[in-house]
C-alpha positions in Angstrom: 245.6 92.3 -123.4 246.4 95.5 -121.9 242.8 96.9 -122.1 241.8 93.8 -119.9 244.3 94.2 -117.5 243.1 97.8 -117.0 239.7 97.2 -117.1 240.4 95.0 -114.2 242.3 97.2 -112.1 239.8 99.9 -112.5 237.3 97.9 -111.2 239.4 96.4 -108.6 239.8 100.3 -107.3 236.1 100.9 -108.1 235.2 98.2 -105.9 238.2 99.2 -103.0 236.4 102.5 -102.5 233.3 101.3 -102.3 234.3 99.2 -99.7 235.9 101.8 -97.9 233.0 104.0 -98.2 230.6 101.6 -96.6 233.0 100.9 -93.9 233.3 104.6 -93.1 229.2 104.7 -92.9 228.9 101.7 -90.9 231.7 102.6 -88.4 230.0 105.9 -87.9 226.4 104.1 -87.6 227.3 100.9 -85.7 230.7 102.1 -83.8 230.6 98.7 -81.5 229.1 96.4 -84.4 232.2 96.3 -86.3 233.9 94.1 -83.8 234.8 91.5 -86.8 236.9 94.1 -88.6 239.8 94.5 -86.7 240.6 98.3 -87.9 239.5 101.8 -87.7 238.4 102.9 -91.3 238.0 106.4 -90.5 241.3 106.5 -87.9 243.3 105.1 -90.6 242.1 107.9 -93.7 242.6 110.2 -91.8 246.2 109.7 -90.1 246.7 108.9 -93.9 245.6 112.4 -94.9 247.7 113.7 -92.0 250.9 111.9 -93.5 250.3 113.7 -97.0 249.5 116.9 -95.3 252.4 116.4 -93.1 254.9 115.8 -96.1 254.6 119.2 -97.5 254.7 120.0 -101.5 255.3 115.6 -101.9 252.1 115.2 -100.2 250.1 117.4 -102.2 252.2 116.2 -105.6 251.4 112.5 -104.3 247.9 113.3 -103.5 247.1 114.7 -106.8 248.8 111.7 -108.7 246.7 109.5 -106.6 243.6 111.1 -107.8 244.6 111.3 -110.9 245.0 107.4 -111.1 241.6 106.8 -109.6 239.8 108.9 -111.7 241.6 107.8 -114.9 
């Protein structure tokens, strides 16, 4: 039971970077074709990036626990 529910958060994640991955590409191709997705992909990583830089020893702690959990 708990193997399944696992294996489906792991491909849940799998298939969230992905998507984020291929919204990065096609913002930097087609800046003016997303129009339908109401967000900037690569504006939002990185003011997230900025808020774990920002917060010090946390941020790296939190950073390397979120890794951690995506590569797991």
């Amino acid at each position: 039971m708990i193997d399944t529910v696992r294996g489906w958060l792991k491909q849940l994640i799998e298939f969230a970077l992905v998507l984020i991955g291929l919204g990065i590409v096609l913002q930097v191709l087609f800046p003016k074709a997303l129009i339908f997705v109401n967000s900037d992909v690569a504006g939002n990583l990185i003011g997230l990036i900025n808020q774990f830089s920002g917060a010090g020893l946390v941020g790296v702690i939190a950073v390397f626990i979120a890794i951690y959990c995506i590569k797991r």
